[in-house]
ChimeraX commands (.cxc) that place a marker at each C-alpha (Angstrom):
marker #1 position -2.95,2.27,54.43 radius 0.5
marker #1 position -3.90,5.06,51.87 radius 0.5
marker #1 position -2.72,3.12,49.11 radius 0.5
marker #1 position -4.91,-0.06,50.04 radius 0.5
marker #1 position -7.95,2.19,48.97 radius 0.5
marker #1 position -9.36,2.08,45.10 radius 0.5
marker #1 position -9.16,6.05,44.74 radius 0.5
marker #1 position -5.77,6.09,46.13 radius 0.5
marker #1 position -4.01,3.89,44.11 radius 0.5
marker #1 position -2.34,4.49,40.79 radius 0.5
marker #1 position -3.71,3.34,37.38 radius 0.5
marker #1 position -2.28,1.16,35.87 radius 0.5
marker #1 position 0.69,1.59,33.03 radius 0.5
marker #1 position -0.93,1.06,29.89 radius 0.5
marker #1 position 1.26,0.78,26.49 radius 0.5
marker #1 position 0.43,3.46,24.02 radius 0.5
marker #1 position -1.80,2.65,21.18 radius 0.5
marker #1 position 0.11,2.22,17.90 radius 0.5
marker #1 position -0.69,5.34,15.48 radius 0.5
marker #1 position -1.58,3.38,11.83 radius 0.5
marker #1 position 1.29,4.39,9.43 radius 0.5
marker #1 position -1.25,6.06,7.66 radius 0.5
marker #1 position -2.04,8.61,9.57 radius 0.5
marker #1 position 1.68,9.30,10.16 radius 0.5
marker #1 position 2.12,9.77,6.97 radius 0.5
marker #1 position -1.13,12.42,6.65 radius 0.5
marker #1 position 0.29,14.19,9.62 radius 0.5
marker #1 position 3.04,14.54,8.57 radius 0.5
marker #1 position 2.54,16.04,5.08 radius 0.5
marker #1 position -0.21,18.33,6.59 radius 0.5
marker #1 position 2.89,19.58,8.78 radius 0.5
marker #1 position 5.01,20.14,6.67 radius 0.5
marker #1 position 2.95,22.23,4.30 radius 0.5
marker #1 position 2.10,24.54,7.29 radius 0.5
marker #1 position 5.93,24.75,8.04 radius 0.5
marker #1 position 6.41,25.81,4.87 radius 0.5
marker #1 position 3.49,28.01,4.95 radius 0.5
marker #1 position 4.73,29.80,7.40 radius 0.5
marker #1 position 8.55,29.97,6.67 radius 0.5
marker #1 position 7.50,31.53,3.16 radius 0.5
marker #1 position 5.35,34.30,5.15 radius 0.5
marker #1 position 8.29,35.46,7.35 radius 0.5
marker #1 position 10.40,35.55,4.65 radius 0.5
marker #1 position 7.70,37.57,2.02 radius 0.5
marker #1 position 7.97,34.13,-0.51 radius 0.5
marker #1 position 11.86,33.69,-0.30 radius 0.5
marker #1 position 11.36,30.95,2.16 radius 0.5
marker #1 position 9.25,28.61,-0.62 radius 0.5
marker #1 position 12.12,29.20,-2.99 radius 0.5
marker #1 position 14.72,28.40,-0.48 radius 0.5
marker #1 position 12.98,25.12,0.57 radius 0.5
marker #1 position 12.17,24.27,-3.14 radius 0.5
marker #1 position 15.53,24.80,-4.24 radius 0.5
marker #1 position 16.86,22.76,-1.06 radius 0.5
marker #1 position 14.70,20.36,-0.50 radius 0.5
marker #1 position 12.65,19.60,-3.83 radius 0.5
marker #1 position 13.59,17.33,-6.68 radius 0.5
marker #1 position 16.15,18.26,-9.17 radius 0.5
marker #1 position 18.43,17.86,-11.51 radius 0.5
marker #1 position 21.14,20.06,-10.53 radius 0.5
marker #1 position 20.09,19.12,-6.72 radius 0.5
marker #1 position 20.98,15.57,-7.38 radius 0.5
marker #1 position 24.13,16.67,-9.19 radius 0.5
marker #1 position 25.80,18.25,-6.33 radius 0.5
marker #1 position 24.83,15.19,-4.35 radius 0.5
marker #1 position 21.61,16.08,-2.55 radius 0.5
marker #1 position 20.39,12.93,-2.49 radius 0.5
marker #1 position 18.06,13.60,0.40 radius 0.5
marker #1 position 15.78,14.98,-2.28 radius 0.5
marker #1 position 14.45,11.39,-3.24 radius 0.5
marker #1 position 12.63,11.22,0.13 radius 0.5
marker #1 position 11.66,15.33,1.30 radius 0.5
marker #1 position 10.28,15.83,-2.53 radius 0.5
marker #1 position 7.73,13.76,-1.30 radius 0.5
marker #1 position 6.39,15.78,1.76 radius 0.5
marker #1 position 6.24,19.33,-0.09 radius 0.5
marker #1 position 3.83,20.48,-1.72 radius 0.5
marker #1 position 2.50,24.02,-4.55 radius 0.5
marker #1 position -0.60,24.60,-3.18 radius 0.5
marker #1 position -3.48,23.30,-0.86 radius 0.5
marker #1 position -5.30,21.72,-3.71 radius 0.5
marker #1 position -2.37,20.18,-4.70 radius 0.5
marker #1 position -2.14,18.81,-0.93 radius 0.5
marker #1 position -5.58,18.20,-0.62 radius 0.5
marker #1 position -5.73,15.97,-3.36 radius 0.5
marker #1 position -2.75,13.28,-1.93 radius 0.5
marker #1 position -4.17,13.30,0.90 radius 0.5
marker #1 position -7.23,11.72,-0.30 radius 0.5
marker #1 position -5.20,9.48,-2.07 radius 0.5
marker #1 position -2.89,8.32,1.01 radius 0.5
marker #1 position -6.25,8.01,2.72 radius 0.5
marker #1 position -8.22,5.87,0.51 radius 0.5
marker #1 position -5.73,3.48,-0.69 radius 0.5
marker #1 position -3.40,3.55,2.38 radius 0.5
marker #1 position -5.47,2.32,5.16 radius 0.5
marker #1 position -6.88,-0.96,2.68 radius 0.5
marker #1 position -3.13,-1.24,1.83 radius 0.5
marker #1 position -1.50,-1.00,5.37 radius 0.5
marker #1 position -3.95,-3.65,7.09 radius 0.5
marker #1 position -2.72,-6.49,4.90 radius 0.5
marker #1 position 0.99,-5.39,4.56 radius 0.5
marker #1 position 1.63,-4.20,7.84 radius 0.5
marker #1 position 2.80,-1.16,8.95 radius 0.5
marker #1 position 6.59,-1.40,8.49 radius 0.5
marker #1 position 5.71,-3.05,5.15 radius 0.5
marker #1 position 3.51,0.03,4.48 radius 0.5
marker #1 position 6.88,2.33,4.96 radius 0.5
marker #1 position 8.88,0.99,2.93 radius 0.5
marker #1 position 6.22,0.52,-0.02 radius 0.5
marker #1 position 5.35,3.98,0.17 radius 0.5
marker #1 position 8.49,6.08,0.25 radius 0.5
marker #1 position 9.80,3.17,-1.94 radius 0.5
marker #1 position 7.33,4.02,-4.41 radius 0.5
marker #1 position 8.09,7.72,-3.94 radius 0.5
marker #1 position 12.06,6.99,-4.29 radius 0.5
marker #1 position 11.45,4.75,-7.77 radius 0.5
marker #1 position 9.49,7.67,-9.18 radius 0.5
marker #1 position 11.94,10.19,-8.07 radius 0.5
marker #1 position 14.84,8.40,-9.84 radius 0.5
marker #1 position 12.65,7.77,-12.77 radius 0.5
marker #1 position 11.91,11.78,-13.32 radius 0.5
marker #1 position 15.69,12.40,-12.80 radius 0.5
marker #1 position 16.55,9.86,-15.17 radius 0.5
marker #1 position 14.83,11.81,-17.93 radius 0.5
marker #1 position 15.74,15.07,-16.72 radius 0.5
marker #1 position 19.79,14.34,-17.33 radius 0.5
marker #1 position 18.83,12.36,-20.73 radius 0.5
marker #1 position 16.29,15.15,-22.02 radius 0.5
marker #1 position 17.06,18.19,-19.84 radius 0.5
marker #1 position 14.69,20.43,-22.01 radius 0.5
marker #1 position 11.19,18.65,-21.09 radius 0.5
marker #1 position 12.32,17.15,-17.73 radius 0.5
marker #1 position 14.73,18.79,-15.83 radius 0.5
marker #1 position 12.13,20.95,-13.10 radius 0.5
marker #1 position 11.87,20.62,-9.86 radius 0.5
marker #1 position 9.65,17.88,-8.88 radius 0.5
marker #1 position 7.73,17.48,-5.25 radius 0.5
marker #1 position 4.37,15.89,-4.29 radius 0.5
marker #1 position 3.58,12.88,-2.42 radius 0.5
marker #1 position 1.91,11.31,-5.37 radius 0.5
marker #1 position 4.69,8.85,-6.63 radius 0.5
marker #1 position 4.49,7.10,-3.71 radius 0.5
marker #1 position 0.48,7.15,-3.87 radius 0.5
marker #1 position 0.84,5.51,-7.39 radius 0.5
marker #1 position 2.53,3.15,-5.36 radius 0.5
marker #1 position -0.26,2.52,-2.92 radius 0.5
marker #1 position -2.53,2.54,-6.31 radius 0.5
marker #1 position -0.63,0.04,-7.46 radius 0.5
marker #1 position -0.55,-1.96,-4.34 radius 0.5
marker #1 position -3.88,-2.11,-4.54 radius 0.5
marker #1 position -4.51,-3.23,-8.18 radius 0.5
marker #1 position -2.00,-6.20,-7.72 radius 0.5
marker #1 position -3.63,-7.50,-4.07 radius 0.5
marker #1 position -7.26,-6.79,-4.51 radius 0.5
marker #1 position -7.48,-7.18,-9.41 radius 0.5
marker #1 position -10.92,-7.97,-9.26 radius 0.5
marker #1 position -12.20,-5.09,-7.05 radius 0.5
marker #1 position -13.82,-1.98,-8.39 radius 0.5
marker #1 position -12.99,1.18,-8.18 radius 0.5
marker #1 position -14.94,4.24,-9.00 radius 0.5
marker #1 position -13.40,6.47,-11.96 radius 0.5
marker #1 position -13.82,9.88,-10.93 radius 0.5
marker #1 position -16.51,8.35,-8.17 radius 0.5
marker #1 position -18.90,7.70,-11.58 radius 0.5
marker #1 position -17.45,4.76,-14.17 radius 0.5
marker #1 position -16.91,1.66,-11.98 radius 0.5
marker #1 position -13.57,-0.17,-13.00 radius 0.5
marker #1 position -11.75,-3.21,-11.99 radius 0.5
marker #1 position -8.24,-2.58,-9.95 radius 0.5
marker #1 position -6.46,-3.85,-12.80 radius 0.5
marker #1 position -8.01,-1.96,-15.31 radius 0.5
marker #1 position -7.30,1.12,-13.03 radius 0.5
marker #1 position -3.90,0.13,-12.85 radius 0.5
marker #1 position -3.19,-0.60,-16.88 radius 0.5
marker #1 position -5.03,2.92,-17.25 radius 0.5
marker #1 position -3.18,5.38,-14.90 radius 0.5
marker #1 position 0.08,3.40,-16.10 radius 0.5
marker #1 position -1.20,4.06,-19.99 radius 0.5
marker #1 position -1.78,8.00,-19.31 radius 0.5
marker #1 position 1.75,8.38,-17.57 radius 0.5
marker #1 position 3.45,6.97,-20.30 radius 0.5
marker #1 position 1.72,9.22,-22.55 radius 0.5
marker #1 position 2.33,12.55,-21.11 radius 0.5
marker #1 position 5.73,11.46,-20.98 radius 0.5
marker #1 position 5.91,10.75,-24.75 radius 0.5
marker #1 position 4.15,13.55,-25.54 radius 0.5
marker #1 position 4.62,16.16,-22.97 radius 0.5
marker #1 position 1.91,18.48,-22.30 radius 0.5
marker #1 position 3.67,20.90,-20.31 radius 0.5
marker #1 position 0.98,20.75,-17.39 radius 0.5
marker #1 position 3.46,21.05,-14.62 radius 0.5
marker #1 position 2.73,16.99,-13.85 radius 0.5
marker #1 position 5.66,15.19,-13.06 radius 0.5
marker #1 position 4.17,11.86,-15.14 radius 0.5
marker #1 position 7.39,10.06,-15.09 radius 0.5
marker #1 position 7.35,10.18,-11.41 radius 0.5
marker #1 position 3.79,8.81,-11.41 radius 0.5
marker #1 position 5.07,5.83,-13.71 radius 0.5
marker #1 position 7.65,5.00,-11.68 radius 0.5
marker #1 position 5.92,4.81,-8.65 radius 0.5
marker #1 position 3.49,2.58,-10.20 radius 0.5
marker #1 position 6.26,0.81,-11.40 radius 0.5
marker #1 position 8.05,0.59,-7.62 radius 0.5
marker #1 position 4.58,-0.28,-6.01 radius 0.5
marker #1 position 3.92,-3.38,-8.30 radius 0.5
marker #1 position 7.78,-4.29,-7.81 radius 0.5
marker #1 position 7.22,-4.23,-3.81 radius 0.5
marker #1 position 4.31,-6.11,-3.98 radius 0.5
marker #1 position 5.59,-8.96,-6.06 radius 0.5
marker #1 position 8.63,-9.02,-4.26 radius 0.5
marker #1 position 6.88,-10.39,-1.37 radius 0.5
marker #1 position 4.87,-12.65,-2.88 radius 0.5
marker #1 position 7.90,-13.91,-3.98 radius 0.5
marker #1 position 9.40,-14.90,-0.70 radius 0.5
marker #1 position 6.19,-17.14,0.17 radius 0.5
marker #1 position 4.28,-14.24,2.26 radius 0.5
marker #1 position 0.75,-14.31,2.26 radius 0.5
marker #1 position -1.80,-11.78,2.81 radius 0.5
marker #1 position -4.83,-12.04,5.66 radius 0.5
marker #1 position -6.63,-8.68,5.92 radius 0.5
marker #1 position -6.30,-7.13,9.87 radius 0.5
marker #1 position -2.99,-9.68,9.91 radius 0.5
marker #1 position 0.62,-9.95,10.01 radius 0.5
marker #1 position 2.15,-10.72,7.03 radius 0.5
marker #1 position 2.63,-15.02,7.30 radius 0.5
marker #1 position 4.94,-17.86,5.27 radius 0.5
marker #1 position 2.32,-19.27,2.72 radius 0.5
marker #1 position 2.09,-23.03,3.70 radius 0.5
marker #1 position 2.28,-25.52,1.11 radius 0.5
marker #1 position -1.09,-26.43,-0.41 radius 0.5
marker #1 position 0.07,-30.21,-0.72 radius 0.5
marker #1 position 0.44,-31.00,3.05 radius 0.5
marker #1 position -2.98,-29.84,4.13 radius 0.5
marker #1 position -5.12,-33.36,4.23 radius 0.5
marker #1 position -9.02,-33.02,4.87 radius 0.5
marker #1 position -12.10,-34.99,4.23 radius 0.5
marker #1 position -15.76,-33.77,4.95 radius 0.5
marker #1 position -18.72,-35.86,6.44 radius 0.5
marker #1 position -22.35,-35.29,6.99 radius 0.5
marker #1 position -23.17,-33.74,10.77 radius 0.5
marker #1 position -25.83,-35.73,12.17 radius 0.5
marker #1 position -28.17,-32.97,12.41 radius 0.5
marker #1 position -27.73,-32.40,8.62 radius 0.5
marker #1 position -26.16,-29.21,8.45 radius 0.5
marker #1 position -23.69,-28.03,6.53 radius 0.5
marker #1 position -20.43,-30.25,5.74 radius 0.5
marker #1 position -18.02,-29.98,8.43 radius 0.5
marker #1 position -14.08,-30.39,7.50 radius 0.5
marker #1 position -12.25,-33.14,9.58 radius 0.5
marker #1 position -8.76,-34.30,9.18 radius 0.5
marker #1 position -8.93,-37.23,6.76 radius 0.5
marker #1 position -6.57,-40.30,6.85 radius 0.5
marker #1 position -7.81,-41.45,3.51 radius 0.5
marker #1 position -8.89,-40.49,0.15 radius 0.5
marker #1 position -7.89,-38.99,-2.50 radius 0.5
marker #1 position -5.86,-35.68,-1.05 radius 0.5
marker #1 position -4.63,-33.98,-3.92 radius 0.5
marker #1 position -7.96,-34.12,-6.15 radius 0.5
marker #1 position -10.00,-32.96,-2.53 radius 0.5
marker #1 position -7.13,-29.92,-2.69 radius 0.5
marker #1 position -7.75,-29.08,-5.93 radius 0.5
marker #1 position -10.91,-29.06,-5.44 radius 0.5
marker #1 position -12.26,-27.56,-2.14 radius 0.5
marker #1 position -8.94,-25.69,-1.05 radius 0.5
marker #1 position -7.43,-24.32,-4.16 radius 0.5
marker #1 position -10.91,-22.42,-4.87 radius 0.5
marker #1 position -11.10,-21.20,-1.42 radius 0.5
marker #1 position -8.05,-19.44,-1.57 radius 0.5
marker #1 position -8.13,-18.10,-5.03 radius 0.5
marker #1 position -11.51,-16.56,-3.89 radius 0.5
marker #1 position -9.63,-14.87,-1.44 radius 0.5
marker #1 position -7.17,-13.08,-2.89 radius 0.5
marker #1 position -9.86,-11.91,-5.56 radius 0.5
marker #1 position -12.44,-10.65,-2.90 radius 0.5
marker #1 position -10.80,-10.58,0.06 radius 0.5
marker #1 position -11.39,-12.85,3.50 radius 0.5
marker #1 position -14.60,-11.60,4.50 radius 0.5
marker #1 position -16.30,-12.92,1.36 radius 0.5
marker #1 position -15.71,-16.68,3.08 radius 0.5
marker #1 position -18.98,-18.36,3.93 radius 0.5
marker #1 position -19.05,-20.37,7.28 radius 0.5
marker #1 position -18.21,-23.42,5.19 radius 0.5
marker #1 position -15.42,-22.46,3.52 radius 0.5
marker #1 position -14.21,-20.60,6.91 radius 0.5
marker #1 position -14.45,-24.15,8.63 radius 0.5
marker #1 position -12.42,-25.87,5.87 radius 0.5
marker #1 position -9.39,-22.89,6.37 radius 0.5
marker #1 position -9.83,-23.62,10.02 radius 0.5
marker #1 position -9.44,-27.15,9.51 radius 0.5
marker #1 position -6.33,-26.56,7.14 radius 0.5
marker #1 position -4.78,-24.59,9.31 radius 0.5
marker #1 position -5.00,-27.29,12.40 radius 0.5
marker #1 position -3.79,-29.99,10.76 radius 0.5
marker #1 position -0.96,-27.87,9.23 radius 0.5
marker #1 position 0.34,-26.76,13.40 radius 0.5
marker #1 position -0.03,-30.39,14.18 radius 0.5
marker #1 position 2.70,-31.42,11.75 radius 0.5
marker link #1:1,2 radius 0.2
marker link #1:2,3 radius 0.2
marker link #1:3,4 radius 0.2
marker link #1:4,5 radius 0.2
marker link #1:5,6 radius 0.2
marker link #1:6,7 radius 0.2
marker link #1:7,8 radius 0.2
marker link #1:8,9 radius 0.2
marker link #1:9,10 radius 0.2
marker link #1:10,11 radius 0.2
marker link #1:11,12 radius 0.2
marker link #1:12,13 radius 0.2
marker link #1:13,14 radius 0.2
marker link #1:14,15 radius 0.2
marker link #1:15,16 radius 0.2
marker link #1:16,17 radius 0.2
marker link #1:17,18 radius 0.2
marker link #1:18,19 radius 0.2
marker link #1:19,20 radius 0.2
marker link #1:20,21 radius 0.2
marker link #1:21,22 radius 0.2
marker link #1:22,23 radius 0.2
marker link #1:23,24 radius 0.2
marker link #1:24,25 radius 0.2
marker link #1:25,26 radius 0.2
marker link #1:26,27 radius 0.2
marker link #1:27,28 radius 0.2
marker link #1:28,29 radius 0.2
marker link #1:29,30 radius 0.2
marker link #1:30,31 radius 0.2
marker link #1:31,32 radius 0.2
marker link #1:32,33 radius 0.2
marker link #1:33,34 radius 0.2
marker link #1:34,35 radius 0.2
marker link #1:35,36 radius 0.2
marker link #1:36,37 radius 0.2
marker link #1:37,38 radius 0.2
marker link #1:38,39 radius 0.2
marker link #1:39,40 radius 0.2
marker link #1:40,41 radius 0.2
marker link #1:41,42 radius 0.2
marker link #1:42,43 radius 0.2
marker link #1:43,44 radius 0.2
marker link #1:44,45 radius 0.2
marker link #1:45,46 radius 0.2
marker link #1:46,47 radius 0.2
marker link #1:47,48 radius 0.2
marker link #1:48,49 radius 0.2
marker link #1:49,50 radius 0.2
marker link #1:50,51 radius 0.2
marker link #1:51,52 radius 0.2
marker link #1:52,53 radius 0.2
marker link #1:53,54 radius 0.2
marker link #1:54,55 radius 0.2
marker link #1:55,56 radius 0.2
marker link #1:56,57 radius 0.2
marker link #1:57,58 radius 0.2
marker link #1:58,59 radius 0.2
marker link #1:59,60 radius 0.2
marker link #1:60,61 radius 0.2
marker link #1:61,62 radius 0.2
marker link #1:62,63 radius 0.2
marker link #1:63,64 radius 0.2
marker link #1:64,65 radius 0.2
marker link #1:65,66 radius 0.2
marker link #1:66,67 radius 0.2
marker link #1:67,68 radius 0.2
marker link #1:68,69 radius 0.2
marker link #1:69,70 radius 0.2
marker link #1:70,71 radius 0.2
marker link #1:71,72 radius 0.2
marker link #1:72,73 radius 0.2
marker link #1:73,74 radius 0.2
marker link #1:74,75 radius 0.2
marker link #1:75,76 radius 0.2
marker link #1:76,77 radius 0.2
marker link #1:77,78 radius 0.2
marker link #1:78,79 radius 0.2
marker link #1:79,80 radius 0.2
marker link #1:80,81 radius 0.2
marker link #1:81,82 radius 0.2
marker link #1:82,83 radius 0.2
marker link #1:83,84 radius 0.2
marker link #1:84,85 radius 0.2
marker link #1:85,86 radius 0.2
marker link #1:86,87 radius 0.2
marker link #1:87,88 radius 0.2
marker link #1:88,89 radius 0.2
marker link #1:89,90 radius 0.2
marker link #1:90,91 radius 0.2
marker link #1:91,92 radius 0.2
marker link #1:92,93 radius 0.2
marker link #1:93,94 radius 0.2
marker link #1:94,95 radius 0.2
marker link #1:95,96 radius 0.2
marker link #1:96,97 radius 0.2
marker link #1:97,98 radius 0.2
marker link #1:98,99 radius 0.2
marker link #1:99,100 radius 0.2
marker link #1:100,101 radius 0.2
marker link #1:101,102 radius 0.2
marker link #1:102,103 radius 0.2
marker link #1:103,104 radius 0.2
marker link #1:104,105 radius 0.2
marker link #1:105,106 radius 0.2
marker link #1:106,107 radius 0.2
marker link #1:107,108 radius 0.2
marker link #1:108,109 radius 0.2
marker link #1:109,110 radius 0.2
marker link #1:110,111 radius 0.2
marker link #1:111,112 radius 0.2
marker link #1:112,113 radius 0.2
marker link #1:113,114 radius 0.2
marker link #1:114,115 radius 0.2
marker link #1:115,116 radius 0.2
marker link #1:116,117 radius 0.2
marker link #1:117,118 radius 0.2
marker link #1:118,119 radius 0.2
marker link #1:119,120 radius 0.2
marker link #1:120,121 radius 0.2
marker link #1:121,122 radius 0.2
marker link #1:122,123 radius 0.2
marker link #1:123,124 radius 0.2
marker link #1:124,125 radius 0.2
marker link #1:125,126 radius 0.2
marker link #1:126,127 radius 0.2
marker link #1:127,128 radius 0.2
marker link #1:128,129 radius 0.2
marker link #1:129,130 radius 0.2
marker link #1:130,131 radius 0.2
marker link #1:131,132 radius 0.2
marker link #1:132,133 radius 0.2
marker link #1:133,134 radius 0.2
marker link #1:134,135 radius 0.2
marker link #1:135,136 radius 0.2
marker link #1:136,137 radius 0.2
marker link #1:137,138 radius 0.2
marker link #1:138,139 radius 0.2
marker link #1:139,140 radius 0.2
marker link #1:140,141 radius 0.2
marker link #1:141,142 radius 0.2
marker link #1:142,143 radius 0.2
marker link #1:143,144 radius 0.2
marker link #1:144,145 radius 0.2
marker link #1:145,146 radius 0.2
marker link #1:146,147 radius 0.2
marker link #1:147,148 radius 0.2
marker link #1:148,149 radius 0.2
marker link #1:149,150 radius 0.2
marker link #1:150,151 radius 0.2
marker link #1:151,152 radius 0.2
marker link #1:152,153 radius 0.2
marker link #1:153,154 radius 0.2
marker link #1:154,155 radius 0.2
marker link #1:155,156 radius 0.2
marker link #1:156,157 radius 0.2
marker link #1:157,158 radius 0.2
marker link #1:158,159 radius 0.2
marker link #1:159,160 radius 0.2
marker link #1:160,161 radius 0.2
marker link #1:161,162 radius 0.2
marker link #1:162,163 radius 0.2
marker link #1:163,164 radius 0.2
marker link #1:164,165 radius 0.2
marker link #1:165,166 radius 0.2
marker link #1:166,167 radius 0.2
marker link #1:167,168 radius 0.2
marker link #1:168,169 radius 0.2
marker link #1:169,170 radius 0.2
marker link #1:170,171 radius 0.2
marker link #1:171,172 radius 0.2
marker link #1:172,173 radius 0.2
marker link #1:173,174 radius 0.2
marker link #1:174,175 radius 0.2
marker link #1:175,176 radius 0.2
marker link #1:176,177 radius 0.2
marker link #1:177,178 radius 0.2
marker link #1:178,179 radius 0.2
marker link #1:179,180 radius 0.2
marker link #1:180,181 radius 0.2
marker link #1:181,182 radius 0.2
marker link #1:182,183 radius 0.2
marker link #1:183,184 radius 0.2
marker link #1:184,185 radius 0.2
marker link #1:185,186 radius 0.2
marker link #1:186,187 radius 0.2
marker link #1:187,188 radius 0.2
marker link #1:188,189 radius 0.2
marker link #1:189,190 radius 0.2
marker link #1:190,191 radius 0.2
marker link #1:191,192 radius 0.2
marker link #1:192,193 radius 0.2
marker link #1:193,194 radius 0.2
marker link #1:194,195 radius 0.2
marker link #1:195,196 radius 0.2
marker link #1:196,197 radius 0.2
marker link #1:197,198 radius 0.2
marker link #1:198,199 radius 0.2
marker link #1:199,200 radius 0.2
marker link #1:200,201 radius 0.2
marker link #1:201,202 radius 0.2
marker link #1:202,203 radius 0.2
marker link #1:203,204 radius 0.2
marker link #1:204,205 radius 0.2
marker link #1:205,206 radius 0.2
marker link #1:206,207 radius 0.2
marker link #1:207,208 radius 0.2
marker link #1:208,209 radius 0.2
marker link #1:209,210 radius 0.2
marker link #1:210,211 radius 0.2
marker link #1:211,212 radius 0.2
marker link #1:212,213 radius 0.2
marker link #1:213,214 radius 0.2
marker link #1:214,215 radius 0.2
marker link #1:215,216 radius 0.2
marker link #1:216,217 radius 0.2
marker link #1:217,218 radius 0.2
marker link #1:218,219 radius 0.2
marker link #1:219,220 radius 0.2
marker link #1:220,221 radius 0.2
marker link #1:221,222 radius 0.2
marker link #1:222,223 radius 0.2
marker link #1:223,224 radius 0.2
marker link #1:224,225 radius 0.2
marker link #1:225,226 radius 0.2
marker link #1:226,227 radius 0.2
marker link #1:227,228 radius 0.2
marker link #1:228,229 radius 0.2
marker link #1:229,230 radius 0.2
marker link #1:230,231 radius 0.2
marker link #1:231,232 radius 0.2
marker link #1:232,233 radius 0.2
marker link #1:233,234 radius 0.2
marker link #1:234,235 radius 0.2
marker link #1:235,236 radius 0.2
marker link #1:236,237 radius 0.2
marker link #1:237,238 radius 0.2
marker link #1:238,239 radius 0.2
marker link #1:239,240 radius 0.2
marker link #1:240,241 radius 0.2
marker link #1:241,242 radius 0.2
marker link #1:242,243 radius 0.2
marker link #1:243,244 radius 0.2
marker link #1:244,245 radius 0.2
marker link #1:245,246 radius 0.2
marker link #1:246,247 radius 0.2
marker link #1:247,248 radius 0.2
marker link #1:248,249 radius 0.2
marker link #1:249,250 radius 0.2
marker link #1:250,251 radius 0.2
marker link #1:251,252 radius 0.2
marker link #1:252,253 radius 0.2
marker link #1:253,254 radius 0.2
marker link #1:254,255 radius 0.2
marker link #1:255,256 radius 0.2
marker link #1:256,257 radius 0.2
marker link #1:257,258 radius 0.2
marker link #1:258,259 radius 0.2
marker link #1:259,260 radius 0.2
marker link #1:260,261 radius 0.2
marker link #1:261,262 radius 0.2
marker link #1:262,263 radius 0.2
marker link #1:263,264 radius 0.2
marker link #1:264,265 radius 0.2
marker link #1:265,266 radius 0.2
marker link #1:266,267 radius 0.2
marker link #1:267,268 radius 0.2
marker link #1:268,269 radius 0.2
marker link #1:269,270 radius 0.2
marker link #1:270,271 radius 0.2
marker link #1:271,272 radius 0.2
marker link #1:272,273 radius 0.2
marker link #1:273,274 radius 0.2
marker link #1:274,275 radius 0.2
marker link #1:275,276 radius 0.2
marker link #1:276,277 radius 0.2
marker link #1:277,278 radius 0.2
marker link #1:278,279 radius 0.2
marker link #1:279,280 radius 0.2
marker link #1:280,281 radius 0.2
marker link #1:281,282 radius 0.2
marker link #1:282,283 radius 0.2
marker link #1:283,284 radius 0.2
marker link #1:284,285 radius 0.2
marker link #1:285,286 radius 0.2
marker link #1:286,287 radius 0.2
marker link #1:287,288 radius 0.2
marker link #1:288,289 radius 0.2
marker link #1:289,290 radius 0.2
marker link #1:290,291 radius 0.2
marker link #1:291,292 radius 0.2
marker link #1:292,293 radius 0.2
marker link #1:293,294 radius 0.2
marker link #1:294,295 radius 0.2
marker link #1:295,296 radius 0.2
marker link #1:296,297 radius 0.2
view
């Protein structure tokens, strides 16, 4: 038979390989500027104003009940530049961001993000209608949000001002929050939509502890998991007979809770300051061992 021979047969099916959120996201705000591009050139620049007017932020938009403006706001943008520079953004934060979260995760923090900041810069535009109420669109409320994201996870980790003054991720955060909050006090009339910016810092740091709150915790290149209980994991560690390292083994006496507070607790709070792959082999041994005796239960 034909199909009993290798170069007759058919391959195999093999299931598509899962596009990161990430670059979704990239693709499709590169898309949509081109679209836009494009519609503006066939219709000699009334196509931009028609899709602004439409599809962009505003005050009068959200007044006649466009509320689809919360979420396409975020996928226009005024220029290439302007483009260029969320994209880099997206990029840099969102693919640190989206390993640990998880891709639906990712979705909803970033267009979350976007939304909060949206409804934050029409909040001030019906209060103060003079300084506020322009249209508003640019994907970076919800890469505040990713910004944030970032700051809460990963505080301790440094991040290059302007790719020169090194800074914690918290200190990032308090600073891009501080110089929001300012142009929004004291408007500068730069054509920055600051109070978006706030408020997607705001939404990002929301999300974020929102899930911490529910007991998730976070494993770089994993699902999101339930955070076991520190108090049930019960370990001991004796000397290998060809003195290397200590080696964790499940202990059925001892003190638990001072061992815990000891050799566990700093494990994990190392962790979520510099990530997993900071673990030595000991200390990955001692997870390992937590982690068995915690499925055995």
């Amino acid at each position: 038979m034909l199909e009993d021979r290798p170069y007759m047969r058919r391959p195999k099916w093999k299931p598509p390989v899962a596009v990161p959120a990430t670059v979704v996201l990239l693709a499709a705000n590169v898309a949509v500027f081109v679209l836009v591009e494009i519609y503006g050139a066939y219709q000699r620049g009334h196509g931009n104003w028609a899709v602004s007017q439409y599809f962009a932020l505003s005050t009068s938009g959200m007044g006649r009940g466009w509320i689809w403006q919360l979420l396409t706001f975020q996928f226009l943008h005024v220029s290439g530049w302007h483009l260029i520079m969320n994209l880099f953004g997206l990029y840099l934060f969102g693919r640190a961001i989206e390993e640990v979260i998880g891709k639906s995760h990712f979705y909803r923090l970033y267009l979350g993000s976007g939304i909060v900041g949206g409804l934050l810069q029409w909040a001030l535009g019906v209060l103060l209608p003079a300084r506020f109420d322009v249209p508003v669109l640019g994907a970076s409320a919800g890469v505040f949000g990713l910004v944030a994201a970032f700051s809460v996870l990963n505080p301790d980790r440094q991040i290059l001002l302007f790719f020169l003054l090194p800074l914690r991720a918290r200190h990032f955060l308090w600073i891009a929050g501080g110089i929001s909050l300012f142009y929004i006090l004291v408007p500068a009339h730069s054509g920055i939509a600051h109070a978006a910016h706030l408020g997607g810092l705001m939404g990002g740091v929301l999300y974020i502890q929102r899930i911490m709150k529910a007991g998730r915790e976070f494993t770089p290149g994993q699902p999101l998991a339930r955070r076991r209980p520190r108090g049930l994991v019960r370990l001991h560690l004796f000397k290998s007979q060809s003195g290397r390292a200590p080696v964790p083994r499940a202990a059925a006496d001892g003190n638990t809770t001072d061992f815990i507070s000891r050799e566990v607790d700093p494990i994990l709070d190392k962790i979520s300051a510099e990530g997993l792959q900071s673990l030595t082999p000991r200390e990955r041994k001692i997870l390992e061992a937590a982690r068995s005796k915690m499925e055995r239960r």
